[in-house]
N, C-alpha and C positions, 0 to 999 in steps of 0.2 A: 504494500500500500504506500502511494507517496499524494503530496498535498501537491497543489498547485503554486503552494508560496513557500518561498526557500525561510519564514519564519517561524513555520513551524516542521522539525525530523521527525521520521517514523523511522525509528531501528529495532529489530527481532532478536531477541534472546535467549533461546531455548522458547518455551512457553510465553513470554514476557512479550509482547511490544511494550517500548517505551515511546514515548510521546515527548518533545524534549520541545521545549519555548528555545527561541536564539533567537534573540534582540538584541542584542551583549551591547549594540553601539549604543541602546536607549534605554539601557536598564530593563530590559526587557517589557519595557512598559505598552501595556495594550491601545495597541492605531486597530483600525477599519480592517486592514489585511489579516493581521493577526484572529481578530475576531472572524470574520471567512474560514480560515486556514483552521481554525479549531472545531470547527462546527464541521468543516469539510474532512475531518478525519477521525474522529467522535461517529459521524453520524454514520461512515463506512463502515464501522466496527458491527462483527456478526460475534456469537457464542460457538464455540468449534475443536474439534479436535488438537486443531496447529496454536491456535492465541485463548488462551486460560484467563488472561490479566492485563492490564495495562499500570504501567508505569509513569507517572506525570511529572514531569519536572524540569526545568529549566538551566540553558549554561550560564557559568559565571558567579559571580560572588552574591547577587543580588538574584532572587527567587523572579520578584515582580515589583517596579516602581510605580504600580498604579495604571491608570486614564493616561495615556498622552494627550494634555490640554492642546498641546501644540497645534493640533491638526485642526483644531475647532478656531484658529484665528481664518478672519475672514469668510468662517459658514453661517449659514443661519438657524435657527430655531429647527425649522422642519430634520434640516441636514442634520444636527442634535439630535433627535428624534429619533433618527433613522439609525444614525451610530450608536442610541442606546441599546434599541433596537435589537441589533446584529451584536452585542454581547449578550443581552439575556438569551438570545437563541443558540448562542457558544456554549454560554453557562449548563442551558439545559438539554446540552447536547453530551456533553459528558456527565452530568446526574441520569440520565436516562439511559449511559451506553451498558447497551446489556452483561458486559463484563466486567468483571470485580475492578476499580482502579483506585490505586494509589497512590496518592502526591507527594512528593519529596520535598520539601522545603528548607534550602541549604543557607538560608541570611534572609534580609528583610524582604516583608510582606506589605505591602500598601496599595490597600482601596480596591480596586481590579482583582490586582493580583487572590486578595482572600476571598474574594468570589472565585475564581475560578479554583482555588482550593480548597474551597466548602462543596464546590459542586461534585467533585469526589467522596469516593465512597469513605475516606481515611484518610488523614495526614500522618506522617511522620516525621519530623522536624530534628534538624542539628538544634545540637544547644545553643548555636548561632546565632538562630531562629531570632524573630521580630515580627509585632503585628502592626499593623497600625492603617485604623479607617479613618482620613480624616476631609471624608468628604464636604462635610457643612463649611469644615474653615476655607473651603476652596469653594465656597459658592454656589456648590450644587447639591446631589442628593443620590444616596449610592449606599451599597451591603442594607439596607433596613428590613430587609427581608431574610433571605439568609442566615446571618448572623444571630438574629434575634433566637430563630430556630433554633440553632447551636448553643449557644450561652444562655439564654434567655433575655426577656424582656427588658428589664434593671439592667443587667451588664453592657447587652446591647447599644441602651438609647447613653451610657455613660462611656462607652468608649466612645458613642458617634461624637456626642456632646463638647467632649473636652478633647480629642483628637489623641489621647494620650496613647502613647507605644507599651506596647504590651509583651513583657517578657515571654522567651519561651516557657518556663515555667509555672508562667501565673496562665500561658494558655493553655498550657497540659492539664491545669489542676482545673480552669474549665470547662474542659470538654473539648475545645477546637484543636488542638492536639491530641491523638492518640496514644504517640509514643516518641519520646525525645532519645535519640541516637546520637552517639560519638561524630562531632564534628571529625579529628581523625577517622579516615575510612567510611564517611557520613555515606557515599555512594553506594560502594560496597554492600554498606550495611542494609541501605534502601531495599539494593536488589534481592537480597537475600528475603527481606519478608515479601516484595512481590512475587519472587519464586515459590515461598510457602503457600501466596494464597492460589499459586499457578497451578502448584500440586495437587490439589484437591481435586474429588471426581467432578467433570464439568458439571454435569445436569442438578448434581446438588448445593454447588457453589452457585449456581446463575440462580434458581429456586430459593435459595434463603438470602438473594439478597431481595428477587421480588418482594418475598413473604413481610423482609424487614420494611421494605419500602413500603407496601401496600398496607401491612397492618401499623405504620408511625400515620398511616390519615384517618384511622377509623379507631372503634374502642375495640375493649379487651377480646371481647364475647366474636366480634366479629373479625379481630385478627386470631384468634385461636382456629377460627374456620377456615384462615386464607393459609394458615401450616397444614392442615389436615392436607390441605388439597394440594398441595407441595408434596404434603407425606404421599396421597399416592399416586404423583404424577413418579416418585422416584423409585417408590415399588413396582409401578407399572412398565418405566421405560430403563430401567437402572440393571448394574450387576450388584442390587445392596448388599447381596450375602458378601461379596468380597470386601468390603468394607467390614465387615463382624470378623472375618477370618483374620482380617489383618491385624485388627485390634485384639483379637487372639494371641496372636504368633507375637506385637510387640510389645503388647503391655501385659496381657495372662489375665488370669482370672484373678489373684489375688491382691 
């Protein structure tokens, strides 16, 4: 698979496509192209035997510097519009790709950028790591969706509010980080847990992240219904007994 813009790689790694932002000359900061280019290789993505996973993440020291305001000198309102537009369709092009994905987050985060790593299924961040939405101070209005999801409400409208940079560890302890990894070997270390989630048998790894997705919009009673039906879409089309066998042979009975 390859994009039509040389700003966004598709490289194959065993199981693994990664998905790699390079901006590097703009801080990887999200223009009109970018947005195309992500929505344009998201939206190619099938569930399959060859790609298990995807890998999110960007080169360079800096994850995502945000909006490129730059572009928006001399557009108009409508043009505005248009370019908000074509990120939210980026955004929910990778919340929706039906493969498990990953974001790697190797240094600062801002505005754009923690949209498009909320839209992922899981972050993993260097201790690097940095957040920061600070849309309002720039004038406009950005993450108030997303984010709020993630952290909640309170946390949310207080980082939009004050603009304030958010350590990686005060984002782990909320939720927006997953799992904080050794800047030494940050990469490395990324690919190894996208390889874990690669490992998994497809049809039950693509199944419970539906299950997750579909049952976080409805209540208890009616997401316990949307696993059953997971449970036997995977007894119907699955080899489940190998899965019992294995956990046999590696963990035992005891």
């Amino acid at each position: 698979m390859t994009g039509k813009s040389d700003l966004v790689k598709v490289e194959r790694r065993g199981a693994v496509c990664e998905v790699i932002i390079d901006r590097t000359d703009a801080r990887n900061a999200v223009n009109l192209e970018l947005c195309h280019a992500l929505h344009e290789v998201f939206s190619g993505f099938e569930m399959g035997e060859e790609t298990r996973a995807v890998l999110l993440r960007s080169e360079g020291p800096v994850f995502c510097a945000g909006a490129d305001l730059k572009e928006r000198n001399g557009r108009d309102e409508a043009w505005v519009i248009a370019r908000r537009q074509a990120a939210f369709k980026a955004y929910m092009s990778i919340e929706t790709c039906p493969l498990p994905v990953v974001c790697a987050v190797q240094g600062p985060v801002v505005g754009s950028g923690g949209e498009i790593a909320m839209a992922s299924d899981f972050i993993v961040a260097s201790e690097k790591a940095t957040f920061l939405f600070p849309e309002p101070q720039w004038g406009t209005v950005g993450a108030t969706q997303r984010l709020q999801r993630v952290i909640g409400v309170s946390s949310a409208k207080e980082l939009l509010f004050t603009g304030r940079k958010l350590g990686v560890e005060e984002a782990h302890a909320r939720g927006l980080v997953a799992r904080i990894l050794p800047a030494d070997g940050f990469l490395d270390a990324a690919r190894e847990v996208a390889a874990k989630v690669a490992g998994a048998p497809h049809l039950a790894m693509q199944l419970t992240k539906r299950a997750v997705d579909e049952g976080g919009q409805t209540d208890l009673a009616s997401g316990i219904e949307i696993e059953l039906g997971a449970i036997r879409q995977v007894l119907s089309n699955s080899n489940w007994r190998a899965g019992i066998e294995r956990f046999n042979n590696e963990v035992g009975n005891g």
